[in-house]
C-alpha positions in Angstrom: 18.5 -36.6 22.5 15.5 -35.7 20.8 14.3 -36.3 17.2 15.0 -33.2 15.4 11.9 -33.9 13.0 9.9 -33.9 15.9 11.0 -30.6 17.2 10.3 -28.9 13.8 7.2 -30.6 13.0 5.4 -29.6 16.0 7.7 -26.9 18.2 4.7 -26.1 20.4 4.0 -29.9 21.7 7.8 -30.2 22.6 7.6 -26.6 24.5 4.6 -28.0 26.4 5.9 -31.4 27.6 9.3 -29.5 28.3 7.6 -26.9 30.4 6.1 -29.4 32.9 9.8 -30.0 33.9 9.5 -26.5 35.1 13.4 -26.0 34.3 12.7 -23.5 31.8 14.5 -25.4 28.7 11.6 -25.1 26.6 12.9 -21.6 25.7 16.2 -23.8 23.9 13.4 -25.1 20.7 13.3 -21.4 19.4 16.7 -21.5 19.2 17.1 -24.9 17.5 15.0 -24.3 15.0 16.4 -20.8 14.0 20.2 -22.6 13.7 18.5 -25.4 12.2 16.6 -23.5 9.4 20.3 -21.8 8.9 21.8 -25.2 8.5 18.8 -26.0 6.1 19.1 -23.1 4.0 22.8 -23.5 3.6 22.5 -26.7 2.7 19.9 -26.1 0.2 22.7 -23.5 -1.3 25.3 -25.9 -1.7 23.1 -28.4 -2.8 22.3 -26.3 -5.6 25.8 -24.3 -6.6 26.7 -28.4 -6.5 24.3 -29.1 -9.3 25.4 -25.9 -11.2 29.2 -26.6 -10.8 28.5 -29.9 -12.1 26.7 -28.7 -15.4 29.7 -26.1 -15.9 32.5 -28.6 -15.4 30.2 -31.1 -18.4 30.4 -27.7 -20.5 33.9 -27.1 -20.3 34.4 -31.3 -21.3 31.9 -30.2 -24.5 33.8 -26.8 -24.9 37.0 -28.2 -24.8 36.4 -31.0 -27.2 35.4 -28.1 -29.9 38.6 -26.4 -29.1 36.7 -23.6 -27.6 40.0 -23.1 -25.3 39.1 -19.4 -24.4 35.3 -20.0 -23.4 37.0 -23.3 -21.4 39.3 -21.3 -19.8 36.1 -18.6 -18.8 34.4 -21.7 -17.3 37.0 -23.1 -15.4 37.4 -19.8 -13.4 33.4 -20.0 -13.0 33.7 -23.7 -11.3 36.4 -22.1 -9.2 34.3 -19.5 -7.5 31.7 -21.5 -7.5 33.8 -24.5 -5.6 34.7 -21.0 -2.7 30.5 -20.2 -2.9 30.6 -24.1 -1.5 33.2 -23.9 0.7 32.1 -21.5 2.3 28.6 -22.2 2.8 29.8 -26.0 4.0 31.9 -24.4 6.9 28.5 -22.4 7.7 26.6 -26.0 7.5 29.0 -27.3 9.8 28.8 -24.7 12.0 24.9 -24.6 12.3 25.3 -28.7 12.9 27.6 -28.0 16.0 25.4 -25.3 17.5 22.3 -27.3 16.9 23.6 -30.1 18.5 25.3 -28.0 21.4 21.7 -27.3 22.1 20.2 -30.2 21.7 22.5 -32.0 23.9 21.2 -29.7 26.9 17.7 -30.8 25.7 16.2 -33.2 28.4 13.5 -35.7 27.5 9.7 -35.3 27.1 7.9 -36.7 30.3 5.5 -39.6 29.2 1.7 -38.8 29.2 1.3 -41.3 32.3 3.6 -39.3 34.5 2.0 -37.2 36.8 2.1 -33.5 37.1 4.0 -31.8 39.2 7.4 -29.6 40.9 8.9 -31.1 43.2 9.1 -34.7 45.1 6.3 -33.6 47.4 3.9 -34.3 44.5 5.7 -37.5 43.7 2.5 -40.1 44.2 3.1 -43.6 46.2 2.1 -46.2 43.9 2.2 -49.1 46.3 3.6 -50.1 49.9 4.8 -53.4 50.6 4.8 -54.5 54.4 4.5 -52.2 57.4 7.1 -50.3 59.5 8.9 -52.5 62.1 7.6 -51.8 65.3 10.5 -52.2 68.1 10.2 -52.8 72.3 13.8 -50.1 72.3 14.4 -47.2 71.0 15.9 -48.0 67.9 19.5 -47.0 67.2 20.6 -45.1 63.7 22.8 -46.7 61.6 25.8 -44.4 63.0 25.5 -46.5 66.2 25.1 -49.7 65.0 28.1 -49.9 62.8 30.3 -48.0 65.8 29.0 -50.8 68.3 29.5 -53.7 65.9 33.0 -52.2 64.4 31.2 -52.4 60.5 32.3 -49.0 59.3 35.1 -46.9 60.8 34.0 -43.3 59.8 36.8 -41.4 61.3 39.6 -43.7 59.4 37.9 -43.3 56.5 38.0 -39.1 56.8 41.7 -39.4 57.8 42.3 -41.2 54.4 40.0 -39.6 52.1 37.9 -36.4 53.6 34.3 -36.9 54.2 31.6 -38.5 52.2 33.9 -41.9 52.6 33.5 -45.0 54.0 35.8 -47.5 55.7 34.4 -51.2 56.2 35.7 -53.4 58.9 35.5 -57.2 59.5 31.8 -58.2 59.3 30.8 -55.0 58.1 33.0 -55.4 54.8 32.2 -59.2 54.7 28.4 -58.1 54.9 29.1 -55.4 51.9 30.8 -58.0 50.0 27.7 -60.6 50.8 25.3 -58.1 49.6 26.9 -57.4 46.1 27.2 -61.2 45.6 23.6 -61.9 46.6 22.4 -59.4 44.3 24.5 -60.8 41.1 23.4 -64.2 41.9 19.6 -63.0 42.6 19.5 -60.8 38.9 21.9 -63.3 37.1 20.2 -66.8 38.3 16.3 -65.7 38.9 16.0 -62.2 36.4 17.6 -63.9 33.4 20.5 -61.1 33.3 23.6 -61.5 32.0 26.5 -60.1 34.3 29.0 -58.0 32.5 31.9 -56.5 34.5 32.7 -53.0 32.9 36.0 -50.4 32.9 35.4 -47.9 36.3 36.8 -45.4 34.0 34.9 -44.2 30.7 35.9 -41.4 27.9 33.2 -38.3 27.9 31.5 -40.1 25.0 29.8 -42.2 27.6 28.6 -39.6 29.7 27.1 -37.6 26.9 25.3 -41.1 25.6 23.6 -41.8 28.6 22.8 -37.7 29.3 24.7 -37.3 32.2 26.9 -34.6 30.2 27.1 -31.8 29.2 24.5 -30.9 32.0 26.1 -32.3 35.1 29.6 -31.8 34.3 30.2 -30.6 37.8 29.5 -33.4 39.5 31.7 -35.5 38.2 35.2 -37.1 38.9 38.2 -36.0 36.0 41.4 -38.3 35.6 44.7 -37.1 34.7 47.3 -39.6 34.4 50.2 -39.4 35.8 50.7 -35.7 36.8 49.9 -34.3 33.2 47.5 -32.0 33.4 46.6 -32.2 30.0 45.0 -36.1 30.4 42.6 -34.5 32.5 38.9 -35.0 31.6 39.9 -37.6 28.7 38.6 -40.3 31.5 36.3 -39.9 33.8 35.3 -41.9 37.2 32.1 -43.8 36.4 28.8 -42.4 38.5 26.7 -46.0 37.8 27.3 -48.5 36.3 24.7 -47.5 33.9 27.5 -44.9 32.0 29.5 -47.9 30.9 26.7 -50.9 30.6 24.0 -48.8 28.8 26.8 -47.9 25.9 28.3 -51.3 25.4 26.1 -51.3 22.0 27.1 -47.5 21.0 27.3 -47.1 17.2 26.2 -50.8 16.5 23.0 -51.9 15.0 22.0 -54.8 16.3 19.6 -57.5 15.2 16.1 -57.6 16.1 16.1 -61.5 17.3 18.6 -59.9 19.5 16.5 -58.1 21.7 16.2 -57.5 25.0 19.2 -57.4 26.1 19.8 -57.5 29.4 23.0 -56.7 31.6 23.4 -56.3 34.9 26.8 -55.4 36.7 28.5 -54.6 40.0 30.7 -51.4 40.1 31.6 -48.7 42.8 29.9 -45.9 42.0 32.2 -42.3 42.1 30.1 -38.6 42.7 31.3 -35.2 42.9 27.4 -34.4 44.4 28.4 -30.7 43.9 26.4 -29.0 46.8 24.1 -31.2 47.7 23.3 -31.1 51.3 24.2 -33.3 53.7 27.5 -34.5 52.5 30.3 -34.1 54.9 28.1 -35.1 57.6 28.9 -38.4 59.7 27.3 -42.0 57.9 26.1 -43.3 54.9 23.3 -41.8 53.7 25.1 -39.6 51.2 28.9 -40.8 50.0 31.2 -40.1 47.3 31.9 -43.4 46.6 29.2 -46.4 47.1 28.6 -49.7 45.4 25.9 -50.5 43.3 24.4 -53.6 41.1 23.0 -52.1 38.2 20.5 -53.5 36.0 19.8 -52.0 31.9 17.9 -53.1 29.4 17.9 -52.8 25.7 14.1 -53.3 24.4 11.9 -52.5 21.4 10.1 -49.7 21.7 6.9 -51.6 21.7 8.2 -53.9 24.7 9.4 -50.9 26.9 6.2 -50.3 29.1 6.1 -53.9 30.3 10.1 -54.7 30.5 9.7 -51.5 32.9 7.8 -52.9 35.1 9.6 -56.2 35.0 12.8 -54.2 35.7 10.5 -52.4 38.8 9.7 -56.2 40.3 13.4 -57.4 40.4 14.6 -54.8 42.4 11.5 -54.8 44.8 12.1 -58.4 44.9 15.5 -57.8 46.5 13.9 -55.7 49.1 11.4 -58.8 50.2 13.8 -60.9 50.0 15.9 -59.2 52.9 12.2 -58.6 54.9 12.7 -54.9 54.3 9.2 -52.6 54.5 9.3 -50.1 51.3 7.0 -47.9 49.1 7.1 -47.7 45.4 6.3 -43.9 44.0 6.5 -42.1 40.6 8.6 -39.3 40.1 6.4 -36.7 38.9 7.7 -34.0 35.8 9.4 -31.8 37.9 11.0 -34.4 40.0 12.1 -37.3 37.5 15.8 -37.4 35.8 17.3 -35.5 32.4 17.1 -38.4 30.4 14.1 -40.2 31.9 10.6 -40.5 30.2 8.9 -42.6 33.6 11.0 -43.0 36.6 9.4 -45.4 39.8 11.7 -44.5 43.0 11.8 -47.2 45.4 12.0 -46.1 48.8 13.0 -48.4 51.5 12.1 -47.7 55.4 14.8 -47.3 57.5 13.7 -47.3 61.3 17.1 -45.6 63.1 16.0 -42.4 60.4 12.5 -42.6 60.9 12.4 -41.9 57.3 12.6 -43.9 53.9 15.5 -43.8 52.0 15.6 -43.9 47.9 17.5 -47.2 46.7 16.2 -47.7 43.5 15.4 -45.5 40.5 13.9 -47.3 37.1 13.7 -45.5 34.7 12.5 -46.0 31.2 14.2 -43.6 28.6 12.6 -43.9 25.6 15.3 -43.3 22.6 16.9 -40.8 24.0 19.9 -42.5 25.1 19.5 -44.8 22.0 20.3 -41.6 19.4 23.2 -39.9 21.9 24.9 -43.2 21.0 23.8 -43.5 17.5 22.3 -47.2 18.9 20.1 -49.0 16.4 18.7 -52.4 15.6 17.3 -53.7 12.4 13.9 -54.7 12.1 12.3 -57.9 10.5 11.2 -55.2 7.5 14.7 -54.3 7.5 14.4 -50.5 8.7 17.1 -49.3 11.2 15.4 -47.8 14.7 16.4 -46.9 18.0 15.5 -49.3 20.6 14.2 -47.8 24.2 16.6 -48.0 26.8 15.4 -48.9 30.5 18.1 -48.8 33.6 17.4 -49.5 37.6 19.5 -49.9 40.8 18.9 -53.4 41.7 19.9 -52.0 44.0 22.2 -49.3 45.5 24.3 -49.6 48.9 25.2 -47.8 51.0 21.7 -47.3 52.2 20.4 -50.8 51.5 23.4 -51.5 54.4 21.6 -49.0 56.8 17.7 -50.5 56.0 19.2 -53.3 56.5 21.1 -52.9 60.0 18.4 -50.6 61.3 15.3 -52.9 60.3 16.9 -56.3 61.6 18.4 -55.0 64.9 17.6 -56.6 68.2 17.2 -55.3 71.5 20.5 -57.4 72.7 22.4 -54.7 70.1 23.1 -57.5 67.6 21.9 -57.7 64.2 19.6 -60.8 63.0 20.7 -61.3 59.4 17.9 -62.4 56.8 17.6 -66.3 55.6 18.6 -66.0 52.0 21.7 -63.6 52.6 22.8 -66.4 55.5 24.9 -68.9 52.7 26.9 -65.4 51.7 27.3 -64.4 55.1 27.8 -68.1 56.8 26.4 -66.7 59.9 22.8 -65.6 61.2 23.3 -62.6 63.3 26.1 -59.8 63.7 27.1 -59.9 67.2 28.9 -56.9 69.9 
């Protein structure tokens, strides 16, 4: 959420960094600040019949003590409409206060100056590359093939039990799933300095509106009703990231300054409506309702957030050496980057059976904009209450980190060569017809 102070003290800044999202919300600040100079006014009112209530209720205390019963009397029905003038205008107060922050919950945040400018991911700019696209003696297979061939992933099974956009893993394909996830935790936990945290799959709205996720994207989101009671539905809801529990473990808690950063990472399936986004439906992995995911969030001072982003940014390309897998880092320009983001990198991994890279990490640095959804402080050493900045990152996503991998690391035999430090998970060097 945005500072309200900001938005009234300078409305036309806040329209201008809104309108290089190019969404059109900038047209919302008008409206804020008309019900917010309602509120304001109100207030004002019933700060000040407050004041004269008070005075009157000390004269009837004086009148009455001089047995001036009738004048008392005359008074007392004065405080009484005057206690209605205040009820009235605190129901209007409250009002304003929920429209405002109707409003501003729709608000996404400002873009830093160091994005770039632009409208869609076209004019996202590559920051850096790291290795160079595989180059192959065979024609090589898409991950489809591959995990028919080696029996990984049974995509008709997984239809007949679920509908498409689900996955089914099979022997080594589930064993290499399941080395993966492990291989990540121990690669965050052991060499990152994070501390692994295992959250609920299920999480009240509250969560989704702290992290910005809702009101927005409602829509693409999995309700739970327990039991057949249609009235429990939407009280839980199926967790996109892990980043919708992890980020809000701190909600409504001021912390301590000598307690910052925190950092969490987690494992967690990952549940999404994707409300008409193309390509779902579709046979393979590339775009799944469900998929599993190690997360990574941080909880910083805002004057450590620039370089704990780009800390965040180097574990989750280090996962992507690691498994010798060529990628490219790029920056989500304005038009491009996420609702709650103020910088987002994308990492982009290469995956040869596509011909195309494939997006398996976003890091994104939000600023305080999660912070004050969730009413998250900490207490400085001068003892003032602020919002710390809150950074999150994949570190990183599967399933497509599964199809880099099995399309990079195939050999012309049809097996698949599995990288050194995933072998110990694994217990086994290649995947085999």
């Amino acid at each position: 959420m945005l500072d309200i102070k900001l938005i009234r003290e300078r409305p036309d800044y806040v329209r201008e960094r809104l309108a290089l999202r190019g969404a059109g919300d900038e047209i919302l600040i008008g409206k804020i600040l008309q019900v917010d100079e309602v509120r304001r006014a109100a207030l004002a009112q019933v700060e000040a019949l407050k004041a004269t209530r008070n005075r009157v209720s000390k004269e009837i205390g004086a009148l009455m003590a001089q047995k001036k019963l009738e004048e008392a009397e005359a008074r007392k029905t004065e405080t009484r409409e005057l206690g209605d003038q205040i009820a009235l205008l605190e129901r209007q107060v409250g009002e304003s206060e929920s429209g405002r922050e109707e409003l501003m919950l729709r608000l996404p945040n400002l873009p830093d100056d160091a994005v770039p400018r632009g409208k869609t991911a076209e004019d996202n700019p590559v920051v850096r590359t790291h290795g160079s696209q595989p180059v192959y003696c065979f024609k090589p297979a898409s991950h489809v093939e591959l995990c028919e061939r080696l029996k990984l992933v049974d995509f008709a099974r997984a239809a007949k039990l679920s509908g498409s956009g689900f996955l089914l893993y099979t022997h080594w394909g589930a064993r290499l799933e399941r080395a993966l996830i492990q291989f990540l935790l121990d690669l965050h936990v052991d060499e990152h300095g994070y501390t692994e945290v295992s959250p609920p799959l299920m999480v009240g709205e509250h969560c989704l509106v702290g992290v910005g996720q809702f009101p927005k994207f409602k829509d693409q989101y999995y309700g739970v009703a327990e039991g057949d009671n249609p009235q429990a539905l939407g009280k839980l809801y199926l967790i996109p990231t892990a980043e919708t529990p992890v980020a809000n473990i701190h909600r409504e808690e001021i912390l301590k300054d000598s307690q910052l950063p925190v950092n969490y990472c987690a494992y967690t399936p990952c549940f999404r409506g994707e409300a008409g986004a193309a390509g779902v439906g579709t046979r393979g992995m590339i775009r799944v309702h469900q998929f599993d995911k190690v997360e990574l969030i941080k909880i910083v001072k805002p004057e450590q957030a620039d370089v704990e982003h780009e800390k965040m940014l180097a574990n989750a390309e280090r996962v992507l050496q690691l498994l010798g897998l060529h990628y490219r880092v790029i920056m989500l320009c304005t038009g491009d980057m996420g609702f709650a983001s103020v910088k987002t990198y994308d990492i982009e991994v290469w995956a040869p059976g596509q011909a195309s890279y494939l997006e398996v990490s976003s890091v994104s640095n939000c600023g305080d904009f999660q912070a004050r959804r969730m009413n998250l402080r900490f207490k400085t050493e001068s003892g003032e209450n602020k919002f710390p900045h809150v950074l999150n990152g994949s570190g990183t996503a599967l399933a497509r980190l599964f199809v880099a991998l099995l399309e990079t690391h195939q050999q012309a035999d049809g097996s698949v060569s599995i990288p050194l430090p995933l072998q110990p998970y694994l217990k086994t060097d290649s995947i085999r017809p």
